[in-house]
C-alpha positions in Angstrom: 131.0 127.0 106.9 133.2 126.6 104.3 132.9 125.8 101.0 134.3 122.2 99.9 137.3 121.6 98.4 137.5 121.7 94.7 139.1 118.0 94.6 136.8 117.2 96.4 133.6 118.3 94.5 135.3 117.4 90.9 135.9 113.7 91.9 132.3 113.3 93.1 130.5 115.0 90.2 132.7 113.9 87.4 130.7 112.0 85.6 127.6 112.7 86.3 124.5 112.4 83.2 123.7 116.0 83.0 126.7 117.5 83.6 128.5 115.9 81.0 128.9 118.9 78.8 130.1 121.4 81.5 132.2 120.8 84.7 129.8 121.0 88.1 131.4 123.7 89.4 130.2 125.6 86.4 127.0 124.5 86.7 126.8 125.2 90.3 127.9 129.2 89.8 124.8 129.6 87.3 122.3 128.2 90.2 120.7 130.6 93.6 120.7 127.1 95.1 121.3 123.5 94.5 120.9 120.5 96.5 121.3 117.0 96.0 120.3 113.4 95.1 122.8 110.8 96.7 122.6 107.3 96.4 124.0 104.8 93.9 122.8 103.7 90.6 120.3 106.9 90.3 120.8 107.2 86.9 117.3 106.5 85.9 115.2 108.5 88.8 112.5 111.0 87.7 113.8 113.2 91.3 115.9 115.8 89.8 113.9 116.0 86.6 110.6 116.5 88.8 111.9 118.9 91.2 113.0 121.1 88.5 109.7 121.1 87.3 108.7 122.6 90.8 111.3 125.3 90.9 110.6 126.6 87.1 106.8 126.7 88.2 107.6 128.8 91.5 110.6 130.6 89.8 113.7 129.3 91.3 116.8 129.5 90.0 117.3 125.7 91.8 118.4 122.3 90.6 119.1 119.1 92.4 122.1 117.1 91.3 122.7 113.4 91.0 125.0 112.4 93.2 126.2 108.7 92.1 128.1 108.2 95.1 128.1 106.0 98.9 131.1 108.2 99.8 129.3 109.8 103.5 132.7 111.8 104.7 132.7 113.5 101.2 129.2 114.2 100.7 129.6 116.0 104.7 131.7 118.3 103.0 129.9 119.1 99.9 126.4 119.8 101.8 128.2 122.7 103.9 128.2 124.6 100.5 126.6 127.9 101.3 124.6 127.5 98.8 123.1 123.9 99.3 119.7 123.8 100.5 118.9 119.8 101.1 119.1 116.6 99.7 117.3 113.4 99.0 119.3 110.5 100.2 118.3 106.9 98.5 120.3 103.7 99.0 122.7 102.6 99.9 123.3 106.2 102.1 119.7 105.8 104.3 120.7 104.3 107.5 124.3 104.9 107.1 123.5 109.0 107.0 121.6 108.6 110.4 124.7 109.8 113.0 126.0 112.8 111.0 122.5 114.4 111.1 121.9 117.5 114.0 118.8 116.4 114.3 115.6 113.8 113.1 111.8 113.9 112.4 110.0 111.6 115.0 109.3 108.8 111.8 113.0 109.4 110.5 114.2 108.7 114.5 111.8 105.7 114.7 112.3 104.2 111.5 115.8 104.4 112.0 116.1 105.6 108.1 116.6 109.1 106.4 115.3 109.8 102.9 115.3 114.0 103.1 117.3 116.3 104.4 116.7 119.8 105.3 118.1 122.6 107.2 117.1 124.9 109.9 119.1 127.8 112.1 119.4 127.2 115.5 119.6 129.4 118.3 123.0 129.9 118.1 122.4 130.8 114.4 124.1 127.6 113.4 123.2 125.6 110.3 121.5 122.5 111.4 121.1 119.3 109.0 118.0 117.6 109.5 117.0 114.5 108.8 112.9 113.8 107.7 112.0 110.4 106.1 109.3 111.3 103.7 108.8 107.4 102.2 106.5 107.0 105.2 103.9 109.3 104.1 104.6 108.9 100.4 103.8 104.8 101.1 100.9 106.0 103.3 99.2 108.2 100.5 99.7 106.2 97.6 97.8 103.7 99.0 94.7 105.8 100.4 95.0 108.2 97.1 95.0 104.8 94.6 92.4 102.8 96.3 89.9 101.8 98.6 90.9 101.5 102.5 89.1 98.5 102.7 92.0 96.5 99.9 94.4 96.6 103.1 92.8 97.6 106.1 93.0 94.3 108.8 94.3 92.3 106.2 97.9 90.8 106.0 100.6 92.8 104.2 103.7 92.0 102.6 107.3 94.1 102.6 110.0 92.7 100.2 112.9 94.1 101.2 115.4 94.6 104.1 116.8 98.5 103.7 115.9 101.6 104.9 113.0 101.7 102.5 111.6 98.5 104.0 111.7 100.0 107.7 109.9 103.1 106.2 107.2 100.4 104.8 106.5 98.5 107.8 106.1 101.5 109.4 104.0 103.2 107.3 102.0 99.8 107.4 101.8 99.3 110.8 101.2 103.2 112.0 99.6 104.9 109.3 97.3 102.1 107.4 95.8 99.5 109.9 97.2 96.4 108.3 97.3 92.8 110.0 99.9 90.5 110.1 103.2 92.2 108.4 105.2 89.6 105.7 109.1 90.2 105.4 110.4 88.9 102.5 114.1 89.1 101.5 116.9 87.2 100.2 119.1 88.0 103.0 117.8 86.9 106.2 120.4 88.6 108.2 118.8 92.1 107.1 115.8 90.9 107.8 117.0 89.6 111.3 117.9 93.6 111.8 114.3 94.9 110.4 112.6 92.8 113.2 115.1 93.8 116.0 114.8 97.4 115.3 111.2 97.7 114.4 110.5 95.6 117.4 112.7 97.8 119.8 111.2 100.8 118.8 107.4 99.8 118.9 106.4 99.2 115.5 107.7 95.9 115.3 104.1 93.8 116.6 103.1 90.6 114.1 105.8 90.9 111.7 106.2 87.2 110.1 109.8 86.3 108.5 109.0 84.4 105.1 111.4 83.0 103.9 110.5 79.5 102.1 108.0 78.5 99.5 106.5 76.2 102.1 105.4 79.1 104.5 104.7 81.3 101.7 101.8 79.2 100.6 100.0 78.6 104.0 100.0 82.1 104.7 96.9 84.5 103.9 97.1 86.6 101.1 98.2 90.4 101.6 96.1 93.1 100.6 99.0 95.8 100.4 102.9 94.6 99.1 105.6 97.1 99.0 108.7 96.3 97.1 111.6 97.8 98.4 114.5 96.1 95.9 116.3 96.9 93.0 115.0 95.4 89.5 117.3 92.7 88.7 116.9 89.3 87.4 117.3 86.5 90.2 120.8 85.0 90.2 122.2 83.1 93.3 119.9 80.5 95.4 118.8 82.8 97.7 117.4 84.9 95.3 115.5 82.5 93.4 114.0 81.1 96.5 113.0 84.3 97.3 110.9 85.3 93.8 109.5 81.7 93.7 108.2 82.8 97.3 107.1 85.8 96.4 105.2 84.4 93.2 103.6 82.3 95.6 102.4 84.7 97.5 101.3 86.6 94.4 99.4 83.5 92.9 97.0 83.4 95.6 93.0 83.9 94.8 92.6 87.3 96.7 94.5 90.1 95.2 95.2 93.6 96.5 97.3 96.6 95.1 101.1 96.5 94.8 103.6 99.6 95.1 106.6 99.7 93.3 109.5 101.7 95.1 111.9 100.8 92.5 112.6 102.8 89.8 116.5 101.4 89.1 117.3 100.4 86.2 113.7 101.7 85.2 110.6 102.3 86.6 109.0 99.2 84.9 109.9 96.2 87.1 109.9 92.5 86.5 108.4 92.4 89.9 105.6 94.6 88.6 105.0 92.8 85.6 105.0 89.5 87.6 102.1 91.2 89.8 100.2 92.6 87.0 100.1 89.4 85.0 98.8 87.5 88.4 96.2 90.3 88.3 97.7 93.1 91.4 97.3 96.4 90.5 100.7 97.9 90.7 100.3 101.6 90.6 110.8 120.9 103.1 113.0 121.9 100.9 110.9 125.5 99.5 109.2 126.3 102.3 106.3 125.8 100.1 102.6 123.9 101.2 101.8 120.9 99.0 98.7 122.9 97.8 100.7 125.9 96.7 103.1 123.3 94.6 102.4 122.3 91.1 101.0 119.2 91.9 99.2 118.6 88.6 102.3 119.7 86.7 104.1 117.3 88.4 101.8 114.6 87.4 102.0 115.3 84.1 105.7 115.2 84.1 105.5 111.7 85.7 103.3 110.6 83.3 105.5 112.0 80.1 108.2 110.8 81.8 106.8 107.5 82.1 105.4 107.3 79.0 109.3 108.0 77.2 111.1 105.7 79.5 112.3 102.2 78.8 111.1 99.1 80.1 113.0 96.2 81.5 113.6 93.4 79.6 111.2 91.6 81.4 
């Protein structure tokens, strides 16, 4: 396929944090492969940073590229670069990517959401864009990895949230971990109207409870596994008030369990978090490459420097 046009590729990677100092076309030319993070408001996400700690450990001359954009016809034409080898697609691009791919893991089709994409030859010898949506096992492991099964098995959980991410959640919840009843919390109640539909239609969807005022919130049981699936800003309109005092409900209950934070925009250190922590929560296919050949521990470090330099929000 060809390459895109250079218009085309200078207006979506002008801009960009790291390639302030040289054009991307530039930077591109110096790389055996690149691929690419797309979403909006990015700026602050560890992804790029920790998968070039993965290609310097295996020796590849790789790098993945912000991509601050929602722009899907544009981003078609910059992934049939001959060089681009996948992408990791964040919001607002997860659900909206989902027709333009060739083909879909069995989660990505079910969850109706797309958080990776990778490629494969056909038969034909055509490029094929794939679509995987790796949040699923990423929400599945940090849980079993961080604590004990017996924090969420059968007992209530709670997703906040009405994206892609929060389809991946429920899922994960409901398929992978053994949970009970299923909370949806979100300010906007016509996402959540769409979460229950489609989870629903496709199977997953079984004991998922809409809360959505302070007076449910505090007659339900308390969850023993909350994902947070939404951007860390301070509460503004109605809605969004009503939905943190419901959620600090929920969170001021006597039984606590363990929190995970998908949010990592502006930072990684969430007023949502904090609110958690001080209620007492504990808040914790692209190389061809097995996870056990990867540099997992290298990795981990990264995070943690990473974390450890990054600033928090002004909570």
């Amino acid at each position: 396929m060809a390459s895109p046009p250079t218009s085309e590729y200078q207006r979506l990677e002008n801009g960009l944090a790291h390639n302030k100092a040289k054009g991307g076309e530039e930077m591109l030319a110096g790389l055996d492969r690149h691929g690419y993070l797309f979403g909006k408001k990015i700026t602050n996400s560890l992804s790029p940073y920790l998968h070039g700690v993965i290609y310097k450990e295996l020796d590849l001359n790789w790098a993945q590229v912000r991509l601050d954009s929602d722009d899907i016809s544009a981003f078609l034409k910059l992934i049939r670069h001959p060089q681009f080898y996948g992408a990791s697609v964040t919001m607002p691009n997860k659900v909206a990517i989902i027709p333009h791919l060739d083909e879909l893991t069995p989660e990505c089709r079910d969850v109706g959401a797309c958080n990776t994409i990778f490629l494969r030859t056909g038969a034909d010898g055509k490029r094929l864009y794939c679509g995987a949506n790796t949040d699923v096992i990423g929400i599945r492991d940090s849980f079993y990895r961080n604590t004990d099964e017996s924090t969420f098995v059968n007992r209530p959980a709670m997703v906040i949230g009405g994206g892609g991410a929060a389809r991946s959640a429920v899922y994960a919840l409901r398929k992978c971990m053994g949970v009970g009843n299923i909370y949806i919390v979100n300010r906007d109640d016509a996402e959540v109207d769409a979460v229950l539909r489609e989870c629903q239609s496709k199977g997953f969807g079984d004991s998922l409870i809409r809360v959505n005022t302070v007076e449910k919130a505090m007659k339900v049981v308390a969850p023993g596994a909350i994902v947070a699936c939404v951007p860390d800003f301070a509460p503004k309109t109605e809605a969004e008030r009503r939905t943190r005092e419901i959620i600090a409900t929920i969170l001021g209950k006597e039984d606590k369990g363990v929190m995970l934070e998908m949010c990592y925009n502006p930072t990684p250190f969430t007023r949502l978090g904090a609110l958690a922590e001080g209620l007492g929560w504990k808040d914790r296919y692209w190389t061809g490459k097995e996870v056990n050949d990867l540099p997992v521990k290298k990795v981990q470090s990264a995070i943690a420097d990473a974390l450890i330099r990054a600033p928090r929000a002004n909570l």
